[in-house]
C-alpha positions in Angstrom: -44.4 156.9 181.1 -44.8 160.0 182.7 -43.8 163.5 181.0 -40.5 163.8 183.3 -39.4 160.1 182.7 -39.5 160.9 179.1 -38.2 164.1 179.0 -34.7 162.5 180.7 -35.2 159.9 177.8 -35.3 162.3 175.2 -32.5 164.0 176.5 -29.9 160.9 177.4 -30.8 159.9 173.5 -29.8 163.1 171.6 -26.6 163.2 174.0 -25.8 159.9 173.0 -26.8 160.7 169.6 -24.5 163.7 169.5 -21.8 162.1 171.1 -21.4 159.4 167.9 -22.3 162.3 165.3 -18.9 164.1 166.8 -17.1 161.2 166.6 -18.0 160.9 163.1 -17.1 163.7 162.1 -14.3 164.2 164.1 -12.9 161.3 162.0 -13.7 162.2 158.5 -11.8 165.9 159.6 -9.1 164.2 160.9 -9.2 165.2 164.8 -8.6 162.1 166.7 -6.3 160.0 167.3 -5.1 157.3 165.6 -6.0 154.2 166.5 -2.2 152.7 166.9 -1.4 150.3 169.9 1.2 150.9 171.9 2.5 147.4 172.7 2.7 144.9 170.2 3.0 141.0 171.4 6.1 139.1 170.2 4.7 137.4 166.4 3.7 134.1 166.6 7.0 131.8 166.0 6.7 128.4 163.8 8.9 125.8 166.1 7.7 123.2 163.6 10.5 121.3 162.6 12.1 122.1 159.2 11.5 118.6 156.6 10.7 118.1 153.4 12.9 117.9 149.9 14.6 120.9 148.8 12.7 121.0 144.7 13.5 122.6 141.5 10.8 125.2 142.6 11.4 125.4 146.5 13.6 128.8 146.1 11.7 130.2 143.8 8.7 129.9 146.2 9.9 131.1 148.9 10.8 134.0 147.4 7.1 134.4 145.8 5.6 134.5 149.2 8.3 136.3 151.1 9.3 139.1 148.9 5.8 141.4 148.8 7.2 141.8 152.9 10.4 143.1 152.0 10.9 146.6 151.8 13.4 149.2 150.8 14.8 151.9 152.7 16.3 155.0 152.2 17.2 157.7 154.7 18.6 161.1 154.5 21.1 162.7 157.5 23.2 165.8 158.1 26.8 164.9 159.0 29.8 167.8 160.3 31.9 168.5 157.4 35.2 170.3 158.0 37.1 172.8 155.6 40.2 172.3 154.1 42.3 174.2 156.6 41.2 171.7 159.6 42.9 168.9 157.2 46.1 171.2 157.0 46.1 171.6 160.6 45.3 175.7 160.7 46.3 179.1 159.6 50.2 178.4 160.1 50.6 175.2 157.9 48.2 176.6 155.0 50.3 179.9 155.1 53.5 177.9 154.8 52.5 176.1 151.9 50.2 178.7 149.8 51.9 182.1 151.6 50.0 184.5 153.1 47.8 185.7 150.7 46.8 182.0 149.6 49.5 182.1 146.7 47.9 184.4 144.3 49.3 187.8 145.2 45.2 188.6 146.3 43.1 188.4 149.5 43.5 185.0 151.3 40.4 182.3 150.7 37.9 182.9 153.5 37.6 180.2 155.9 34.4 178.5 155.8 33.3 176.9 158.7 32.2 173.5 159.3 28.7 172.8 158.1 26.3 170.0 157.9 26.2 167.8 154.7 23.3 165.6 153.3 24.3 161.9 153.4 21.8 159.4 151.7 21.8 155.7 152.4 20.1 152.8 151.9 19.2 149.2 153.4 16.3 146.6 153.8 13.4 146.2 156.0 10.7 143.6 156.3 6.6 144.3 157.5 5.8 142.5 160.4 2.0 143.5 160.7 -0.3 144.7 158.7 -0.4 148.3 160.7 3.2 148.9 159.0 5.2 148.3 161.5 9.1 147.3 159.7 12.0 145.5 161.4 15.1 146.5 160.2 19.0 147.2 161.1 19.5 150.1 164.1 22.3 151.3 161.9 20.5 151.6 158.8 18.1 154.3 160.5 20.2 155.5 163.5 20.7 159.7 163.1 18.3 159.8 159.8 16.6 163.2 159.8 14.6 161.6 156.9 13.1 157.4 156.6 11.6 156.5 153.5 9.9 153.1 152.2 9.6 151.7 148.7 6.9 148.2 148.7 7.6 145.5 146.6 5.8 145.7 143.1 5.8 149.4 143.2 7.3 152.0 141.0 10.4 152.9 142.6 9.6 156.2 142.8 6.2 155.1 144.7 7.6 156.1 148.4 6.0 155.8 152.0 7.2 158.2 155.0 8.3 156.5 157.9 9.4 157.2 161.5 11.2 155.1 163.8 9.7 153.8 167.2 12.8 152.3 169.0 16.0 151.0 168.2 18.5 148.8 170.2 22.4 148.9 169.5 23.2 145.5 171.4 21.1 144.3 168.7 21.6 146.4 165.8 17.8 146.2 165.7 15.3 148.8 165.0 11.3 149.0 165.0 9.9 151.7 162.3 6.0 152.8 161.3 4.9 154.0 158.4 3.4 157.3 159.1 1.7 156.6 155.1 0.1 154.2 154.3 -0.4 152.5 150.9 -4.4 152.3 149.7 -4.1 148.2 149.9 -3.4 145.8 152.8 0.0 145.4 153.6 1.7 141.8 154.0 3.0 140.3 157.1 6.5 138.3 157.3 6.0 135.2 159.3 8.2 134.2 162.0 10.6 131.4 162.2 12.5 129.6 165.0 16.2 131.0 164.7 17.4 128.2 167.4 16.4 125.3 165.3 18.9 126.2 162.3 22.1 124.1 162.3 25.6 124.4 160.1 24.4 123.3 156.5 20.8 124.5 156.2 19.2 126.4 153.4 18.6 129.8 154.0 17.5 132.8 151.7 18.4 136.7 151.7 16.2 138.9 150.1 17.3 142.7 150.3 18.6 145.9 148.3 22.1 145.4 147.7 23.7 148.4 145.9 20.4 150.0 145.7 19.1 146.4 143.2 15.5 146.3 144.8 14.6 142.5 146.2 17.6 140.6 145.7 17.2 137.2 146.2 20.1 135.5 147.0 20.7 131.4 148.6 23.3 130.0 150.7 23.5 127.8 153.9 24.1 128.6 157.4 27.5 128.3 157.8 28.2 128.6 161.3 26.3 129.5 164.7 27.0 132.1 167.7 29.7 133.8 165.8 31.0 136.4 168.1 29.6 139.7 167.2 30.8 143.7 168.6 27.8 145.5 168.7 28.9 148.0 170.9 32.2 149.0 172.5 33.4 146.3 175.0 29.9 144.4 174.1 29.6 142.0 171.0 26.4 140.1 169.8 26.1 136.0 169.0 25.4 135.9 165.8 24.7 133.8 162.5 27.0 133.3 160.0 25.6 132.4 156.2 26.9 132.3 152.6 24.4 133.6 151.0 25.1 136.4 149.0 24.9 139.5 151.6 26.2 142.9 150.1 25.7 147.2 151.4 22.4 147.4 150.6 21.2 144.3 152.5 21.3 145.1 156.0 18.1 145.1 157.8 16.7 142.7 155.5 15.3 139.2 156.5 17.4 135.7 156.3 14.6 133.0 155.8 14.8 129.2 156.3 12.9 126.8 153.4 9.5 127.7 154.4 9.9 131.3 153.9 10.3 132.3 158.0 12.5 135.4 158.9 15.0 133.4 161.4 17.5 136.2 161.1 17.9 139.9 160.1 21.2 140.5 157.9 23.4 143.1 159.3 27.1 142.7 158.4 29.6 140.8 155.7 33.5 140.9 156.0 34.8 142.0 152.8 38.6 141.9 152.1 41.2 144.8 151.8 40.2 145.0 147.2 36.3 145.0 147.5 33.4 146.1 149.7 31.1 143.2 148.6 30.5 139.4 149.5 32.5 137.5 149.5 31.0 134.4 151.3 30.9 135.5 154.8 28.0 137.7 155.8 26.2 138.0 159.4 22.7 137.6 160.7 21.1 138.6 164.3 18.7 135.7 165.2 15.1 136.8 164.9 14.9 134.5 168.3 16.8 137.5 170.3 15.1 140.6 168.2 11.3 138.7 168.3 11.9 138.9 172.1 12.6 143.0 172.1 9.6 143.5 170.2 7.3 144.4 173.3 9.9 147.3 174.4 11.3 148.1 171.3 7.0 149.6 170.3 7.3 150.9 174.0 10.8 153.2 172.4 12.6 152.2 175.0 14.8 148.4 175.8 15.7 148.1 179.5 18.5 145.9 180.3 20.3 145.0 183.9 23.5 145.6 184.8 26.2 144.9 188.1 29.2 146.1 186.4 31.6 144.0 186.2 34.3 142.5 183.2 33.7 138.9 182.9 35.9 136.4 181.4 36.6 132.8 180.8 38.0 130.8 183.1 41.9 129.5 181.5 41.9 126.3 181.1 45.4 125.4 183.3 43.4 127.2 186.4 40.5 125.1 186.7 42.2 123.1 189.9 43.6 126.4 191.2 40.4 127.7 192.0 38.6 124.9 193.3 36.4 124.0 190.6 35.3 120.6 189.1 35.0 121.9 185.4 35.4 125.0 183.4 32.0 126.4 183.7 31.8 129.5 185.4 32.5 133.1 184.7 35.7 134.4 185.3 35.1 138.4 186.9 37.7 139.9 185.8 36.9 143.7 186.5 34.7 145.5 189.4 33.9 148.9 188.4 34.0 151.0 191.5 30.2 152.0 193.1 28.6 149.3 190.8 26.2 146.9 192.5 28.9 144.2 192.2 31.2 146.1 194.0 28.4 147.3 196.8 27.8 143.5 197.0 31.3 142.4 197.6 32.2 140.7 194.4 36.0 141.0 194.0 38.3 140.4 190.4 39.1 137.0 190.9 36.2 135.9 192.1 34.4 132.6 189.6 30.8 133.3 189.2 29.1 129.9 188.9 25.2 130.8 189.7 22.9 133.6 189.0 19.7 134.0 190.2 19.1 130.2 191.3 20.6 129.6 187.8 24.0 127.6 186.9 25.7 129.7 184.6 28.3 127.8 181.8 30.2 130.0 180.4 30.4 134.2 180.4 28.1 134.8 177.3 25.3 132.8 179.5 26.0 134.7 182.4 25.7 138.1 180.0 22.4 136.9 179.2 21.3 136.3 182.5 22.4 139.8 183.5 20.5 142.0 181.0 17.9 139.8 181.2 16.6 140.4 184.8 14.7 143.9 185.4 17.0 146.8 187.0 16.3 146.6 190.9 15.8 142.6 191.6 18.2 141.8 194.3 19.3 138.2 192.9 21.4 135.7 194.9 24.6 135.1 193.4 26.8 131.7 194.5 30.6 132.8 193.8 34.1 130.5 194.2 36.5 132.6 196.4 40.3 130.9 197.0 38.8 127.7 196.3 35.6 128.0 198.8 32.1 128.6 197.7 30.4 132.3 199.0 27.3 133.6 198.6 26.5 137.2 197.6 23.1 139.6 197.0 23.5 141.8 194.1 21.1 144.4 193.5 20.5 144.9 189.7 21.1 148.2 187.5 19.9 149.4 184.6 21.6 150.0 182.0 22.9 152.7 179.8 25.1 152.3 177.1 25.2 155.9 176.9 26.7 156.5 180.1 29.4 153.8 179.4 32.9 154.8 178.9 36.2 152.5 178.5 39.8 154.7 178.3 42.4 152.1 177.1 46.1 153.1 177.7 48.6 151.7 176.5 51.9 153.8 177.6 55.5 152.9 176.8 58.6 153.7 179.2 62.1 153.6 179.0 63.3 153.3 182.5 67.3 152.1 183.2 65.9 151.0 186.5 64.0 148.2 184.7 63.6 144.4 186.2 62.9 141.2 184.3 60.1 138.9 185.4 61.7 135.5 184.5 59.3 133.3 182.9 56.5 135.6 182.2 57.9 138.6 179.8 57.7 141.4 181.7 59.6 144.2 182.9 58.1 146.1 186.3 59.6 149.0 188.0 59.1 150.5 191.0 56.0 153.9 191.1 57.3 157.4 191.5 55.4 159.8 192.6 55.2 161.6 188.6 53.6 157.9 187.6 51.1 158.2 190.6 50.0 161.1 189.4 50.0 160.1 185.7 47.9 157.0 186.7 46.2 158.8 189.2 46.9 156.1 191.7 46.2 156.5 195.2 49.6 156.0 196.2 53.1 154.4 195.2 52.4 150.9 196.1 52.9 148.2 193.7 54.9 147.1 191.0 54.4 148.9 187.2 54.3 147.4 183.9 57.0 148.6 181.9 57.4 146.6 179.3 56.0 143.4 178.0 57.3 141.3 175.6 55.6 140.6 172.6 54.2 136.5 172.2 55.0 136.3 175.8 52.6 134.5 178.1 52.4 138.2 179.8 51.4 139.3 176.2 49.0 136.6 175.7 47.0 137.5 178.9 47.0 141.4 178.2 49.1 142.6 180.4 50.1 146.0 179.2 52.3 148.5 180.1 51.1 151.3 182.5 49.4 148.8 184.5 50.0 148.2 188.4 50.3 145.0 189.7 48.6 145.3 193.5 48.3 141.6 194.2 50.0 138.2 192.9 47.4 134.9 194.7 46.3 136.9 197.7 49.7 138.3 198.7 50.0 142.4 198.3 52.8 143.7 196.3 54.4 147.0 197.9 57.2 147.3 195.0 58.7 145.3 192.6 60.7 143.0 194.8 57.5 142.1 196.2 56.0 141.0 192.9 59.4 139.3 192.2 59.4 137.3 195.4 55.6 136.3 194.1 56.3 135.8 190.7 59.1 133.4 191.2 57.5 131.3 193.8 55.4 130.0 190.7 56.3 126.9 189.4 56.8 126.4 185.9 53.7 126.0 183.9 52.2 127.2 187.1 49.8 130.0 187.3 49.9 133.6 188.9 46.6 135.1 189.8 47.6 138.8 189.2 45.0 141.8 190.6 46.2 144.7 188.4 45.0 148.4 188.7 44.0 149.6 185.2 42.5 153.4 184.2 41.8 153.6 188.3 40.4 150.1 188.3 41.3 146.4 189.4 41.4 143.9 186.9 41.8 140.0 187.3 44.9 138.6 185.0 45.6 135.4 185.4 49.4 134.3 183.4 50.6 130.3 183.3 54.4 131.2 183.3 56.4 129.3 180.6 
């Protein structure tokens, strides 16, 4: 080898060699970066069907090899106080009651102002990997200034540091690290099939209830897709079990008779005497959160969106709109500049395919929605007075944030009142000081006054304050317009009723008695 050759040899070898020594010792000091992914794959799910006897011993080992995965959590926030004198409404009122110089003949008490108060809380998590990485409830962690762990077998005062990585409200899920780390390996919960438990089957909770660390409590599951609100105007299916849930729980796995997390425990209904079980608690399927997991390590869930109210469709109606069967999704609202409306859809309008999909009921369709990414353009087959249409809607994303719903629910008094026969209602012609109330765009239609209470009006929603624009496809100009339309229906008939709502048409349809 000649002397050059082998002086570029020597050379590439202490680079290299220099290169690994930093590294080293980059390490041992601390400067790198950790090592941490940032996706995680879903957890392997066990779809095995559930057999085998239930033993003297089965409980008791499922709570052997599940419990070193649960975890305790407790979190610290700041939450707005207020002083006394915003209870007492003011100066005024306190002066009226204590006099002007608080009572005592001395300088009146200083008003403090608001300021921030420590809350503490606690709830349940479970490890999913052995990098530390803990599944829990998104309102056991959402606003805490402060997350920290307590591992099973560990004295309670033993605690970890821990930071959350993303959370989902739809859910009530949240994804958090342990930013320390124990000195031993850390177990994994295994996953289960949520969609393979039925009414009747074992299940086990395993949490912190009233701060009791790894509670084990057994039940069955007692009913499936229980209806769920997760967020305003937005609700969850759900599972519902028996086994002992209580504060303290939430977060914390539901497990079938092998010891798989099928569900994550996040609400009970407690009665007006007691805050504790008392035989109905609440589980998200791990099915639904398992799916999340890639976004939920990413910080961030993105869900589509068209904008529109969906509903049912009423049983006495099927015929009405041309359908064969109930399946379908009612729209009952189009909010205005969504991609529904750009694409045409109208209140009214029966949704019965989404993307090349049949959709049964409005939950599915739901699914469907904030399922497909924000920006697909997705065919959508629609039933229109009774013939079929076809539509391209143009996902959106989107933000739960950014969603607002005003209710109003207004109560007149007007001599100039007329009865709907048949239906419960009293209408009344706009003036121009409602227009402007309801900020409509102008006089046309025929207002809700008043709606009888139990009436089939009542029983649809129908409140007062809302317009009625449209009865079947006919406009209504004023009240004798809807009257004309009204009583054209038949007893037991239906009227298909476009109503403007908070500046927006909604879909009501009422079977008249």
């Amino acid at each position: 080898m000649s002397n050059r050759r082998l002086t570029w040899f020597y050379a590439l070898l202490i680079a290299m060699t220099s290169a690994a020594a930093a590294l080293v010792i980059a390490s041992r000091l601390g400067l790198s970066p950790e090592s941490s992914a940032q996706t995680v794959a879903a957890p392997a799910m066990n779809s095995a069907p559930l057999s085998g006897p239930v033993t003297a011993t089965t409980f008791r080992d499922i709570a052997k090899r599940a419990s070193p995965a649960v975890v305790n959590i407790s979190t610290e926030s700041r939450q707005r106080t207020q002083d006394l004198n915003d209870f007492f409404g003011g100066g005024d009122l306190f002066d009226r009651f204590f006099g002007p110089s608080g009572g005592g003949g001395g300088a009146r008490p200083r008003q403090e102002r608001p300021r921030d108060q420590l809350v503490q809380a606690a709830g349940t998590g479970f490890i999913i990997d052995k990098a530390g990485l803990i599944l829990t409830n998104n309102h056991v962690v959402e606003g805490a200034s402060k997350i920290r762990v307590s591992l099973y077998g560990e004295d309670s005062d033993q605690q970890y540091d821990a930071k959350i990585v993303g959370r989902d409200p739809l859910t009530d899920s949240a994804l958090i690290e342990l930013t320390e780390k124990p000195d031993h390996v850390l177990p994994a919960i295994e996953f289960g099939d949520s969609s393979q438990m039925q009414p009747g089957d074992w299940v086990m909770a395993i949490g912190n209830p009233f701060n009791l660390a790894h509670t084990v409590s057994v039940g069955v599951i007692s009913a499936l897709e229980r209806p769920f609100a997760v967020a305003e105007g937005r609700s969850a299916q759900v599972l519902q079990t028996d086994a002992a849930i209580n504060p303290g729980n939430s977060g914390g796995p539901l497990l079938n008779l092998r010891g798989e997390v099928i569900g994550i425990n996040t609400a009970i209904i407690a009665d007006g005497r007691q805050s504790g079980n008392i035989g109905i608690g609440f589980a998200i399927p791990i099915n639904t959160v398992r799916e999340l997991l890639p976004q939920l390590r990413t910080g961030k869930i993105t869900r589509g969106r068209i904008g529109i109210g969906v509903d049912s469709i009423p049983r006495e109606a099927v015929d009405e709109f041309g359908l064969k069967d109930r399946k379908g999704a009612l729209v009952r609202t189009v909010a205005p500049g969504s991609a529904a409306s750009r694409a045409g859809l109208e209140p009214g309008d029966v949704i019965t395919n989404f993307n090349g999909k049949p959709v049964s009921d409005r939950d599915e369709l739901v699914r469907m929605v904030v399922a497909t990414k924000p920006g697909a353009t997705v065919p959508v087959r629609i039933m229109r007075d009774r013939q079929e249409k076809s539509v391209n809607v143009t996902v959106e994303e989107l933000d739960l944030d950014s969603e607002t719903r005003v209710s109003r629910n207004s109560d007149r008094d007007d001599p100039a009142q007329t009865t709907s026969t048949g239906f419960g209602l009293r209408l009344q012609n706009i003036a121009p000081a409602d227009a402007r109330e309801l900020k409509l765009e102008s006089s046309k239609g025929a207002l809700v006054a008043d709606v009888d209470q139990g009436s089939p009006a009542a029983r649809a929603g129908l409140r007062p304050g809302d317009v009625i624009v449209r009865v079947g496809r006919e406009p209504i100009a004023s009240v004798t317009d809807a009257q004309r339309e009204l009583g054209r229906v038949p007893s037991r008939g239906t009227a298909f009723l476009r109503v403007v709502r908070d500046g927006q048409e909604t879909f009501i349809s009422v079977t008249k008695d």
